[in-house]
N, C-alpha and C positions, 0 to 999 in steps of 0.2 A: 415733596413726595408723600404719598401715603402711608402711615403709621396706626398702630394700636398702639398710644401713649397713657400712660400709670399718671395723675397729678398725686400732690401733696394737698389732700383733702380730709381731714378728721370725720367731716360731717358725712361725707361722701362714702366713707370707707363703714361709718356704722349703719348705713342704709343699708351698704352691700350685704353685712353682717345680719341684720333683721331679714332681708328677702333672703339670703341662702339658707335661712333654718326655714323655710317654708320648702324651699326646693333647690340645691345644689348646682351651682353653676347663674343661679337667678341675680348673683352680684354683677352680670355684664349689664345689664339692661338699667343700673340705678346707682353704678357703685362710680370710682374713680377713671375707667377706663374709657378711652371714647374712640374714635377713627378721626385724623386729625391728619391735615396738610401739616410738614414741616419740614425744614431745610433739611438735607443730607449731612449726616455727620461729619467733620473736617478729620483726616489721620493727625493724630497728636504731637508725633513727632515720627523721626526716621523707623523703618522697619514696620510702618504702619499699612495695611493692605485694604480697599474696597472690596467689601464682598455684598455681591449681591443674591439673596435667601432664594432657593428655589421651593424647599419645604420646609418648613417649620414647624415643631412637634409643640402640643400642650400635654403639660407636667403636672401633678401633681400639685409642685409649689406655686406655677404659675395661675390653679386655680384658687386656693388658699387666698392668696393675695387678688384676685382680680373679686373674691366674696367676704374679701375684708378681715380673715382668718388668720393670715401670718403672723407669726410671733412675734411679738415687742422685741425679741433680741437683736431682729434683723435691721431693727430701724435705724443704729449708728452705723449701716455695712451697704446701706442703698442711699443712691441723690439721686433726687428729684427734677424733671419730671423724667421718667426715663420709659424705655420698651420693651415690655417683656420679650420672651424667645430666645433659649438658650438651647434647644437641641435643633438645630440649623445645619443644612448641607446646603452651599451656596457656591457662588462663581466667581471667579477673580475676572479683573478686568483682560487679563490674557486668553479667558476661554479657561480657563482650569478649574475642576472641580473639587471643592475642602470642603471637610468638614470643622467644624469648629470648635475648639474643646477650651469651655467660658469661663476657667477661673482665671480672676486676675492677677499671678503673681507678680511676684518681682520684678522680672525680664520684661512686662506688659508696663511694669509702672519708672522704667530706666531708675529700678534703683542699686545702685552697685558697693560693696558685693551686696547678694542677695542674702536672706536671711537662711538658718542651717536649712529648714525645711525643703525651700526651692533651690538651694543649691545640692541634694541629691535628690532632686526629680518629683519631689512630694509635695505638688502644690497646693493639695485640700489642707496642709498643713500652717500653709503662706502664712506671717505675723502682720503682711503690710496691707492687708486689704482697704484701707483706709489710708493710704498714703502714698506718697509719689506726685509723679506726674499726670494722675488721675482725678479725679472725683472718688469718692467713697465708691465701692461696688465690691459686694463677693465674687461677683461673677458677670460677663456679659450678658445683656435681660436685666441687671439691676443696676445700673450705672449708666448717668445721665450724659458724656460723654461716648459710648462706645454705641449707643444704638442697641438694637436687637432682631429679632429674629420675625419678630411679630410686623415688618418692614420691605420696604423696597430695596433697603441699602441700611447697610450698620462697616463700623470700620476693626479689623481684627490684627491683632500683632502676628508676624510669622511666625512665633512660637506658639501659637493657638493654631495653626491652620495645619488639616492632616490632609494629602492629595488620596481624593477617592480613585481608585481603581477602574478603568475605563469598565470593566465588567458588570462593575457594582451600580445594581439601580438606586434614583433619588429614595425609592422608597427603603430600599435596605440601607444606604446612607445617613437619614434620619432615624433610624436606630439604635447607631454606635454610641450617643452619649448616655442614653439609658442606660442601654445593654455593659457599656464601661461603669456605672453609678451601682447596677445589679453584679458587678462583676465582681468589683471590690468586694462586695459584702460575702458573696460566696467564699471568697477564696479567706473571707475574716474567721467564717465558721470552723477555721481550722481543723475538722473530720477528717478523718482516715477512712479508708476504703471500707474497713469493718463494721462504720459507725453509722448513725439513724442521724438523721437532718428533714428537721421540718420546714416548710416555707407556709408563713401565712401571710397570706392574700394573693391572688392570680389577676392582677390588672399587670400594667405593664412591669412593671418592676420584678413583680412576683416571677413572670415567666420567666422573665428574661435572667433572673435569679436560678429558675429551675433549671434551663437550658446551660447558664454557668456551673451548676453543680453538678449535672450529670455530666459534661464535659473535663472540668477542670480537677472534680473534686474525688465522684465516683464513688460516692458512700455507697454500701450495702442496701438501706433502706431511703427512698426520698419519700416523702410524705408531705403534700400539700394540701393545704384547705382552700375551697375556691366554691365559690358561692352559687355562678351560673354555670345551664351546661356548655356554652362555649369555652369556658373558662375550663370545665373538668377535658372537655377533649384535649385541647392546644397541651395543657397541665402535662396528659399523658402522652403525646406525640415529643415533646422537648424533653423527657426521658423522667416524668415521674413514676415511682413504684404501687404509691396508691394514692388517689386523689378523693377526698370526701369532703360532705360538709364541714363550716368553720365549726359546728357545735358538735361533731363527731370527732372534731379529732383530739380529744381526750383519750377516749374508749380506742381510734386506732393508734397512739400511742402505747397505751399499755401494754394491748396484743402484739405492738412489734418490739418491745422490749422485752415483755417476759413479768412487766411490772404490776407487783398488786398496790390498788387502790384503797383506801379508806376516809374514814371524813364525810362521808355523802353515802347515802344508799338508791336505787331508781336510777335515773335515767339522768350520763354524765351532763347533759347540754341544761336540764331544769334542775338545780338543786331546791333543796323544800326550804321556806324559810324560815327563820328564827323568828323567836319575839324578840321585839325591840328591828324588826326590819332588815337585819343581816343574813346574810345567807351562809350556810356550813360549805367551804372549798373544797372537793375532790383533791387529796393531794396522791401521789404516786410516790411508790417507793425508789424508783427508778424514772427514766425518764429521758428523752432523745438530748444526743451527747450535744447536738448544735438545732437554736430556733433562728431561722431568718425571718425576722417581720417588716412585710415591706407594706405596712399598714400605716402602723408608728401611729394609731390610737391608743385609750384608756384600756380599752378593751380588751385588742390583740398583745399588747403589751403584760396584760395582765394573764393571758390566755398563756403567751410565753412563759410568764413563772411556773405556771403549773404544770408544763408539758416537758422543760425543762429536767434534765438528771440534776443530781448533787453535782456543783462543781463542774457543771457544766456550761454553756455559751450562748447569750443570747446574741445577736447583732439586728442592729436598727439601722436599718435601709430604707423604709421610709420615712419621710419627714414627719417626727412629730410635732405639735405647739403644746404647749402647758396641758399637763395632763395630771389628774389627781387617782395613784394607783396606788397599792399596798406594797411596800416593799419589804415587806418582814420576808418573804422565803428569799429574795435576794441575798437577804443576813444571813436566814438561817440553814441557808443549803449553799454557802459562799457558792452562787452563780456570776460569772462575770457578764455586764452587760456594757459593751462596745459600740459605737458609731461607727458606720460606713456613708459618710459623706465625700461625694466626687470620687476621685481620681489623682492615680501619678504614680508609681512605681514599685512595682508588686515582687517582694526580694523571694518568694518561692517560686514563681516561671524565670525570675530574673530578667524582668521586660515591663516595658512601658503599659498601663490598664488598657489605653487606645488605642495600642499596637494587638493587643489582648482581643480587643472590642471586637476590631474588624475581623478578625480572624471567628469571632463565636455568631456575628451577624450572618454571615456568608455561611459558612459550615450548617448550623442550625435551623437559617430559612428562616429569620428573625423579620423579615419584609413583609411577612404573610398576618403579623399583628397591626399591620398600618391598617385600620376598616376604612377610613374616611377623609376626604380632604375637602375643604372650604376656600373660598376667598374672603378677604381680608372684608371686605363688607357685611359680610354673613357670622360677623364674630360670636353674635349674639346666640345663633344654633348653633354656631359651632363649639362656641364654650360648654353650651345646655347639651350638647351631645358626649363632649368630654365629661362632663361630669355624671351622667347617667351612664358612660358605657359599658361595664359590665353587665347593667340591666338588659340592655337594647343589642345583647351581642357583639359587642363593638371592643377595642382593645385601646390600638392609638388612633387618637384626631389631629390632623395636623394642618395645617395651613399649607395652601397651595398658594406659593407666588410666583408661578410662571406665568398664569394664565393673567394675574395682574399687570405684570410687567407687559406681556405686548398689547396691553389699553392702555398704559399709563409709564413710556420709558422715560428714564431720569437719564 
């Protein structure tokens, strides 16, 4: 069958690495990833299911790693050679439509009992990802036994597979694992209705972030920074209150706090610089009670302290790698900064993040961030589209393998 398969290449992975600082997404055309015939996955053992990908979503982390970007942490939690594609709405051999929800705990790896985490429903928290009746893999898309999504065929335990809704289109389908990833992190901001929650960055995560806080959370104020003007529309139609640039939202911080600044004089986005090359920090005296950063750069990360109140709450929703930021206001205004990684069992609605998902895709019109789909041939524009989409007006890029499958059925 046809596959987009990841090798175990050093040399491979720092070409990707030199051509994406040239151009983002440029790691397909040079890096590790190719288009490659390979046998279909075998089910590993009982309670294993066929699923075969109808769309396929490209992620953030799946660009990372296809431009040779992914963080050295992840190397002992992937084997080789395996297939990206972990936000998949696919078909069981019966006609039924799942989506697929890719971490591989315990239940996925027959290991009994399961550890405390998967045994109440908290799988981002699993101890055994490396172990079992698997291959190493965080998730399905990095484990060289489960296949992925990036495929004609990958194999999924019945504890990963959730039955889409006859209603529910492929396209609002391929949403639920984001929109579950951005949902978590909302509900981590732990704001009250009273409180200012900013989101930085408006690609997929970001929205699908705003769209969970103005749903679930219902601060006073939401404030996003979003780069393009598609980004600012979508921003305010999923229920943000002001959407500005990422170097304005300093100054609409203040004004929706109430907060005086000092530290900097002019214009918040340009500070003037020092001798010796430093630049003087804009700090606030005040400052928004919850930051979602679904960037997970140097940057927004750093953007986060400063926008941040005393004692107030970052969360990291997007994936960051090694990053070299200042954390002295972290110390010095005791801010907590928290992880929102995946999914599993959210003790304020009292319900599963997936059951969550589906419920804020549908409601929200979460389908209408799909821009574009590809076939499995075309990876090369379709990766270079994902990673430019903000720029190009675009949101999600996903893989289309319907149109594969009736050229090429397994």
């Amino acid at each position: 069958m046809k596959a987009l398969q990841v090798e175990r290449s050093l040399p491979r992975f720092a070409v990707a690495r030199a051509a994406s600082a040239v151009a983002p997404g440029r790691g397909a055309r040079v890096g590790p990833l190719r288009l490659a015939e390979i046998d279909p996955p075998a089910p590993p053992g009982p309670g294993w299911q066929r699923v075969r990908p109808r769309l396929a979503g490209i992620c953030g982390s799946d660009l990372a790693t296809v431009d040779g970007k992914a963080s050295p942490w992840f190397e002992p939690v992937v084997s080789f050679p395996f297939v990206p594609g972990h936000e998949v709405v696919g078909e069981l051999d019966d006609g039924r439509r799942v989506v697929l929800e890719p971490v591989l705990g315990c239940a996925t790896r027959a290991i009994d009992p399961p550890c405390p985490a998967c045994a109440q429903g908290d799988l981002s928290r699993c101890r055994n990802i490396a172990f079992g009746c698997l291959e190493p893999g965080l998730q399905t898309g990095y484990c060289s036994v489960t296949g992925g999504g990036w495929s004609l065929a990958l194999v999924a335990h019945d504890s990963q597979l959730h039955t889409v809704p006859e209603a529910m289109s492929d396209e609002a389908a391929v949403m639920v694992e984001p929109a579950a990833c951005a949902l978590r992190g909302a509900l981590k901001a732990q704001a009250g209705r009273e409180g200012v929650v900013v989101v930085i960055g408006a690609g997929t995560l970001g929205l699908c972030a705003v769209a969970a806080l103005h749903r679930w959370v219902a601060p006073a104020r939401l404030l996003v920074g979003a780069k393009h003007p598609q980004q600012h529309r979508l921003a305010g139609e999923l229920g943000a209150t002001d959407v500005v640039a990422p170097s304005s939202l300093p100054r609409a911080v203040r004004r929706a706090t109430g907060s005086s600044a000092f530290g900097q004089s002019g214009d918040d986005s340009s500070p003037p610089a020092r001798a010796g090359g430093s630049s003087p920090m804009m700090q606030l005296t005040g400052g928004a009670d919850a930051v979602v950063d679904c960037v997970g750069s140097a940057t927004s990360l750093a953007q986060a302290l400063a926008i941040v109140r005393p004692g107030g709450r970052i969360v990291m929703v997007g994936m960051p790698g090694p990053l070299a930021v200042d954390l002295t206001p972290l110390w010095q205004r005791e801010v907590e900064l928290v992880g929102a990684y995946a999914y599993g069992f959210e003790p304020g609605p009292g319900r599963r993040t997936f059951d969550l998902a589906f419920e804020l895709v549908a409601d929200a019109g979460l389908d209408r961030l799909v821009s574009a789909t590809y076939p499995l041939h075309r990876h090369v524009a379709a990766l270079a589209h994902a990673a430019e989409a903000g720029g190009r007006g675009a949101v999600k890029i996903a893989f289309d393998l319907r149109r594969e499958r009736e050229r090429d059925r397994i």
